[in-house]
C-alpha positions, 0 to 999 in steps of 0.5 A, a space after each residue: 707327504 704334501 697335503 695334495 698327496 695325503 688328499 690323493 692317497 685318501 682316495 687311492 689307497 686300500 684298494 677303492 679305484 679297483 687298483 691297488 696303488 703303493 705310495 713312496 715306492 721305490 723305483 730304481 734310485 728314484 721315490 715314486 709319489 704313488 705306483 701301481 705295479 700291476 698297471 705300471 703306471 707311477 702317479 706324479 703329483 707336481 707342486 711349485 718344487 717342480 717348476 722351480 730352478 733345475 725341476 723341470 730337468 730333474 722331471 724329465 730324467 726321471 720320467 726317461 728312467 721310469 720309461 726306459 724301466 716299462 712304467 707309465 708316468 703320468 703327472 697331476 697338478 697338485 692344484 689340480 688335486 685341491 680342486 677336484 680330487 674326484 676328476 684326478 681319481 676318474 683320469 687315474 684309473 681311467 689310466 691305469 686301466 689302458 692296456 700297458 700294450 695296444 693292438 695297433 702297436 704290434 706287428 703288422 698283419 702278414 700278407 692274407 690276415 687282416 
């Protein structure tokens, strides 16, 4: 793990965020940094591997895959993890805490309802 994640970890595991997140959790053929099953939501932490030759490809398949399979995907700047690991924290469960499926997205109301 890169110093980000173990900063990020520190503050996710054991359950402190009210959500239990696993890291290095196999989904698919791919290794997700951090996931929590019960909100299906993988947490990506992006560092300079990333925007490197071929990184930004290899993320967008990943995140199609992990789509196509019913995670969330969000991704955090590992800078932006060094700098406040608290605001990254408040956006991660602020996150994980959506319902995995919003009202508005559901049929629509049949004639007489609303």
């Amino acid at each position: 793990m890169t110093l980000p994640e173990v900063i990020l970890w520190q503050e996710l595991r054991g359950n402190r965020t009210g959500f239990k997140f696993r890291r290095q959790h196999p989904v698919g053929p791919y290794v997700a940094d951090f996931c929590c099953l019960s909100a299906k939501l993988v947490i990506e932490v992006d560092g300079q591997t990333h925007g490197g030759v071929g990184g930004p490809e290899r993320d967008q398949r990943r995140d199609e895959f992990l789509k196509t399979n019913g995670y969330g995907v969000m991704r955090v700047r590992a800078v932006d993890v060094l700098g406040s690991v608290e605001a990254v924290v408040a956006a991660i469960v602020s996150r994980a805490a959506l319902p995995l499926h919003h009202a508005s997205h559901g049929p629509p109301p049949r004639s007489g309802e609303e």
